[in-house]
C-alpha positions, 0 to 999 in steps of 0.5 A: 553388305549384301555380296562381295565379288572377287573378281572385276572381270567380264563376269564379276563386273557385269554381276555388280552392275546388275546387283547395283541396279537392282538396290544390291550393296556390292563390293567389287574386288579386282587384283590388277588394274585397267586397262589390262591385256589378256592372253584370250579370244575377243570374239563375242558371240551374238548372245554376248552382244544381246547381253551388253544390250540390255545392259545399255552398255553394247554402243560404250563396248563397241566392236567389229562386226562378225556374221560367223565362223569359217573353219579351214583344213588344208583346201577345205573350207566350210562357212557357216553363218550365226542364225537369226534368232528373237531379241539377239542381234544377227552378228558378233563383235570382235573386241580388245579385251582390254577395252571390254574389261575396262568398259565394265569395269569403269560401269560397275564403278559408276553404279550406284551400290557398288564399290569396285576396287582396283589392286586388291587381292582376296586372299580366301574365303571365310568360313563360320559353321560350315558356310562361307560368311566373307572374304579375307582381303590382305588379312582384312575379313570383310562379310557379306550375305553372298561371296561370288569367286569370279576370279577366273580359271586359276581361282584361289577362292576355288581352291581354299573350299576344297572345289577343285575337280581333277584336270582332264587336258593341259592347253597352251594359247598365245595371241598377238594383235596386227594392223593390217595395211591400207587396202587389205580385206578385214573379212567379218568372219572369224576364222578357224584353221585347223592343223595337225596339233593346233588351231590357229583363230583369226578375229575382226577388231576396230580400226583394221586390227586383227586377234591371231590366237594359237590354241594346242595342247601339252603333248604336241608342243614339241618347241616353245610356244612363241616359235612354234606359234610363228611356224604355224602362222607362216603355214598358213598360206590365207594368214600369210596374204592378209599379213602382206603389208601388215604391222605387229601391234601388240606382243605375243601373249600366252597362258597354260591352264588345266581344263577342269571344272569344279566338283560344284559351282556353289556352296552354302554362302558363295557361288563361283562364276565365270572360269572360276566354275571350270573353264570350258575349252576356248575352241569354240570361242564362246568363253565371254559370252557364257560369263555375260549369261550366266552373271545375268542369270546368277543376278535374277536368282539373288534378286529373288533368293538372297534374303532367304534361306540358301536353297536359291544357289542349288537351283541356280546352278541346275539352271546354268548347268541346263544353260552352259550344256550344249556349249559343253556338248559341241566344245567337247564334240569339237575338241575330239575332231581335234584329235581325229583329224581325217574324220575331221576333214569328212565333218568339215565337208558334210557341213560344207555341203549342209549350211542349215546344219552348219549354221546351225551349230555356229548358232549352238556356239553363238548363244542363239539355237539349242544343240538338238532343236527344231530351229535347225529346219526352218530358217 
């Protein structure tokens, strides 16, 4: 066996669909079944959107069309739209994960070379010499060139190799789905309302839904979450208008996670991906889209690398690491505004009065500019 993917998630499915295409044995293991929901974003960024492209899989994903980011504080609002940039479509799409995951999933199913399976849990990774050789599954050892643990933010693969890196901030997100009723705007934006403790997101989906997602931390949740994520959602005069009429359409969901990294992405025998590598902090919305990157990049380093000697990973993860800095750079930039919230107001406005600016930051969060590029003059 060449690889085996713990994991059947937007990273681990889009890698054995990859792998397969390019004449890979992969075996795909995902614990749950589909399709499922998740207590997440749905917002793909443009660069996410380009990924499913070439993939010839963007048309079966589908999805509402978002031109950009609004970030909202108390009166203030400023409206930045993604850039136009070579091979990326100009918009994102909004998405139920639920269908995404399962779109990918059923591909990787339906790719020759690979075979996915669905209830199976990994329970560790085997280890021969001091090199990860295959996983244990429900007792079974199975062995493989390549172990890829995409098995998300709480990854146990992660844990059994002594990779875990210590936790900086504890976060609380819930997410609920309504259908807004007939005659009410679905703006193809997504919105961010910023509050004292707590960020509210607003996505575009098919069929007139809408994803309402609450993201705060430990220290400020001074009730559970369920009702305080109600409190802050009827604070929200603009929430309050595009609900008029509106419909409940799915049950509130959270999850708490530690957001941590790894002390490394890989090691000699397998490569973490997706959260699993450390979840970067979901306030700049762009989760989905760096797994897509990154499992396309991981997928051209095995290609070339796979039957030599273990070199291959280290340079991998030097390149994600170039990939996934800028993203890390304004999450970080974005995530200590949270905390500053009159500075915050003074960046809200600056942005509001620099749109090339401003753009160009949503296109650092799209996928589509670089954090400190020429681009940002000349659009």
């Amino acid at each position: 066996m060449d690889v085996l993917i713990a994991g059947g998630g937007v990273a681990g499915a889009t890698l054995a669909i990859l792998l397969g295409r390019r004449g890979f044995s992969v075996v795909l293991f995902e614990r749950g079944h589909f399709p499922r929901e998740k207590p997440c974003g749905e917002g793909l960024m443009p660069a996410g959107v380009a990924v499913l492209d070439r993939l010839r899989l963007a048309e079966t994903v589908g999805g509402a069309p978002f031109y950009g980011v609004r970030y909202h504080f108390g009166k203030y609002t400023a409206e930045g739209r993604f850039p136009r940039a070579p091979g990326i479509p100009i918009a994102g799409r909004g998405q139920r994960r639920k269908h995404l995951d399962r779109v990918l999933f059923e591909a990787a199913a339906a790719t020759p070379g690979v075979k996915a399976h669905t209830g199976a849990c990994v329970d560790a990774p085997l280890l021969e010499n001091g090199r990860v050789t295959g996983v244990l599954v429900e007792g079974e050892p199975l062995r493989a060139r390549l172990v890829v643990a995409a098995d998300g933010a709480h990854s146990r693969i992660r844990h059994c190799l002594g990779l875990d890196a210590e936790s900086h901030r504890k976060r609380f997100g819930i997410r609920v789905h309504y259908r807004l009723g007939k005659g009410q705007e679905q703006p193809p934006w997504v919105d961010v309302l910023l509050a004292a403790g707590h960020e509210l997101y607003v996505t575009p989906l098919p069929d007139s839904e809408i994803l309402i997602a609450g993201l705060t931390d430990t220290e400020y949740l001074q009730a559970p979450i369920h009702k305080a994520f109600q409190r802050w959602i009827l604070a929200q005069p603009l929430l309050a208008s595009r609900l008029e009429g509106a419909e409940q359409c799915s049950s509130p969901m959270c999850a708490s996670w530690l957001a941590r990294g790894a002390v490394s992405g890989v090691t000699p025998g397998a490569v973490l991906l997706g959260d699993a590598v450390g979840s970067i902090d979901p306030i700049t919305g762009g989760g989905m889209t760096q797994a897509l990157l990154t499992a396309e990049l991981l997928a051209a380093y095995i290609q070339k690398g796979l039957k030599k000697t273990d070199d291959w990973i280290w340079k991998f993860e030097r390149e994600r690491r170039v990939l996934l800095r800028d993203f890390k750079r304004l999450t970080q930039g974005v995530l200590w505004l949270s905390d500053h919230p009159r500075l915050a107001v003074k960046v809200l406005l600056l942005v509001r009065n620099s749109p090339l600016l401003f753009s160009h930051l949503v296109g650092v969060a799209g996928g589509t500019r670089k954090l400190f590029s020429s681009g940002i003059l000349h659009q």
